[in-house]
KOLTOR-881271 format. One line per 5 residues: their letters; for each residue x, y, z of C-alpha. Coordinates in Angstrom, 3 decimals. Example, Ala and Ser with C-alpha at 12.3 -4.5 7.8 and 13.67 -1.06 7.14 Angstrom:
BEGIN
AS) 12.300,-4.500,7.800  13.670,-1.060,7.140
END
This chain:
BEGIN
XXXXX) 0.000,0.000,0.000  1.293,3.366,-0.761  1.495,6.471,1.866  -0.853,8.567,-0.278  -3.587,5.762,-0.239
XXXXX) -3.237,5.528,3.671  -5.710,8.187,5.470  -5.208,8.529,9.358  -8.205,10.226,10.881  -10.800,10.835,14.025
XXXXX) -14.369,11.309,14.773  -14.861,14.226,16.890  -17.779,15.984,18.461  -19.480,16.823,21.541  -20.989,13.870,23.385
XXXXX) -24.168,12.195,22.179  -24.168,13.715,18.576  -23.702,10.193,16.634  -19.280,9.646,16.693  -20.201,5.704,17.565
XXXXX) -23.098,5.396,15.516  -21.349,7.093,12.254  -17.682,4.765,13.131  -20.492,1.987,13.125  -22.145,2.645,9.236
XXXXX) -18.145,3.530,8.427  -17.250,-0.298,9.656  -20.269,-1.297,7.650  -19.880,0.793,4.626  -16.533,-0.463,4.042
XXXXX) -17.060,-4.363,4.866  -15.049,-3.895,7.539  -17.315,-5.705,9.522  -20.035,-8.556,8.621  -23.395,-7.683,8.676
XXXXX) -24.603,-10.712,10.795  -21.733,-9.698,13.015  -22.648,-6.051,13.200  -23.925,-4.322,16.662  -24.525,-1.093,17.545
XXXXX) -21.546,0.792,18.920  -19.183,-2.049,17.795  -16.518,0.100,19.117  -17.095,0.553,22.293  -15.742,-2.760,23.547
XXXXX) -15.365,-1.969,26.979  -17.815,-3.340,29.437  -18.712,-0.286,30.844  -19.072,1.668,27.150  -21.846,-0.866,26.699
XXXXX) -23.439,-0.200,30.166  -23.245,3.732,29.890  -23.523,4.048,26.049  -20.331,6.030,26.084  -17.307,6.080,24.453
XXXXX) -14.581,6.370,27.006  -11.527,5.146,25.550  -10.634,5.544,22.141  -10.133,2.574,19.803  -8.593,2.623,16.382
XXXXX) -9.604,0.243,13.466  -8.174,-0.361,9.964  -10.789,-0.598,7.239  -9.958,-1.087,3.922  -11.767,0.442,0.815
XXXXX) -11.672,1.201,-3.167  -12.106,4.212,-5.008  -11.851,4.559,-8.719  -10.491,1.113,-8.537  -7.851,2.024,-5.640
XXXXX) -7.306,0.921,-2.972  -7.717,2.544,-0.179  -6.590,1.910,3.790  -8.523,3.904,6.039  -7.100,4.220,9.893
XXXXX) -9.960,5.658,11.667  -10.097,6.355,15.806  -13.206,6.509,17.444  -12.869,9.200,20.387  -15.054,9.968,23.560
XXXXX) -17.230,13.244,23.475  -17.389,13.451,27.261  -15.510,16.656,28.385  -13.844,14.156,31.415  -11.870,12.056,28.614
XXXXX) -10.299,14.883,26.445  -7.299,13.754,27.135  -7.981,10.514,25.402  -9.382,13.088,22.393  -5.473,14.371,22.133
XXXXX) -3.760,11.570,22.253  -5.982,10.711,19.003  -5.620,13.737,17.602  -2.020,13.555,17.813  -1.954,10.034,15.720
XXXXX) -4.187,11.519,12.769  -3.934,13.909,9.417  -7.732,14.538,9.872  -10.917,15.168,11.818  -14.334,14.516,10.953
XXXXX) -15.970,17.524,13.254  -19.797,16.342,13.600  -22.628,18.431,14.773  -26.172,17.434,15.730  -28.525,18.552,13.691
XXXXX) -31.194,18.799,16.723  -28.655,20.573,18.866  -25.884,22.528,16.938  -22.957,23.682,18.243  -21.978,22.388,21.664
XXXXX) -18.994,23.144,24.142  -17.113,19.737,23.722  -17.781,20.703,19.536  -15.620,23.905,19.923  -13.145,22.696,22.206
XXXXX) -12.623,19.397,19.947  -12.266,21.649,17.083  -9.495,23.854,19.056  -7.357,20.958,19.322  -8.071,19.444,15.486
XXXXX) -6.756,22.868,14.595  -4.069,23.153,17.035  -2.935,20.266,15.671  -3.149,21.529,11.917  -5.311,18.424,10.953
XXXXX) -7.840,18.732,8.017  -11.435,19.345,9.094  -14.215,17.666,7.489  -17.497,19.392,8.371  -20.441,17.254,8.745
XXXXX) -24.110,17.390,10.033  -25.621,14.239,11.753  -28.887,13.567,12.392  -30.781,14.777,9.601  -32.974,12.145,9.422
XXXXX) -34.914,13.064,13.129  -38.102,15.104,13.317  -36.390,17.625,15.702  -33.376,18.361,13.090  -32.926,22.075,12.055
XXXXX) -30.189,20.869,9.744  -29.711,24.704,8.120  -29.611,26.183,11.682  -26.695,23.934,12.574  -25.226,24.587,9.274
XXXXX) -25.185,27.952,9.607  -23.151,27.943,13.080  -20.884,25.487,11.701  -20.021,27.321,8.646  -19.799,30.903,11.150
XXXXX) -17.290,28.997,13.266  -14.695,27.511,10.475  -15.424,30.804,8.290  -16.473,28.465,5.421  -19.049,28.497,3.010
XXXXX) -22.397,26.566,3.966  -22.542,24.405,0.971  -19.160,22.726,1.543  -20.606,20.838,4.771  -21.745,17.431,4.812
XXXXX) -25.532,16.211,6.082  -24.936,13.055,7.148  -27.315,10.211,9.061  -25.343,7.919,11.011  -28.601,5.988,11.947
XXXXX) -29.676,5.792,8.443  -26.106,5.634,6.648  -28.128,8.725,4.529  -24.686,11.085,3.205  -22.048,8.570,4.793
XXXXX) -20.969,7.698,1.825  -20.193,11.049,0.110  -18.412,11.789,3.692  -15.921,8.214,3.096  -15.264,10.136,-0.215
XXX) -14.240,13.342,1.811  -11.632,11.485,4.316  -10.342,9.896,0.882
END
């Protein structure tokens, strides 16, 4: 595999806006996992993940995919959202060339959101814009859009609408990390 194929990146956002759930349609997406094999929040292996429905350590996982008939390897790490494990958001941060930066569509912009995105650009990593949620009642997709695109100083249309429930936009957001 060549260096330029190889994309190193995270999953950040403020807790409870879909990082799990989105890593999850990623794994299936890209065959990484089997569907009979699939659960929900596959990555959160840790007993007490499962109990709280939190991600609390991060854990990396290699998925492989093809583009235009190459190859791709795809090194993604699944971080916590909870302000108490930011530290555990660095050190993933530190290992990566880019950031997925996801906002909930039913609650915009949140404190753990702009802190995670002061460290992704502290760290000069590319930021990948995304809305999740789109697919809930509640959403006010062009609200959070809006703030999003007012905090990187970017132009609306450039950011993603994603569902991680629904897998809705995760595939146009693989082709973005590529």
């Amino acid at each position: 595999m060549k260096l330029e194929n190889i994309r190193n990146f995270s999953i950040i956002a403020h807790i409870d806006h879909g990082k799990s759930t989105l890593a999850d349609r990623l794994l299936e997406l890209t065959g990484t996992i089997e569907k009979r094999k699939m659960r929900e929040q596959y990555l959160d292996m840790h007993p007490l993940e499962r109990e709280k429905g939190i991600t609390i350590k991060m854990q990396p996982v290699r998925m492989s995919y093809t583009l235009n008939a190459v190859p791709y390897t795809l090194n993604l790490i699944d971080t916590p959202g909870h302000v108490d494990f930011s530290y555990e958001v660095s050190r993933a941060l530190a290992a990566v060339e880019g950031a997925v930066l996801l906002v909930d569509a039913t609650q915009g912009i949140q404190a753990q959101t702009i802190a995670n995105l002061h460290l992704a650009l502290h760290a000069n990593l590319a930021v990948i814009p995304a809305i999740n949620k789109i697919d809930l009642p509640s959403a006010n997709s062009e609200r959070a859009k809006r703030e999003l695109a007012d905090l990187l100083e970017i132009d609306p249309a450039t950011i993603l609408q994603i569902s991680g429930k629904t897998g809705e936009g995760v595939e146009q957001l693989l082709y973005a990390v590529i």
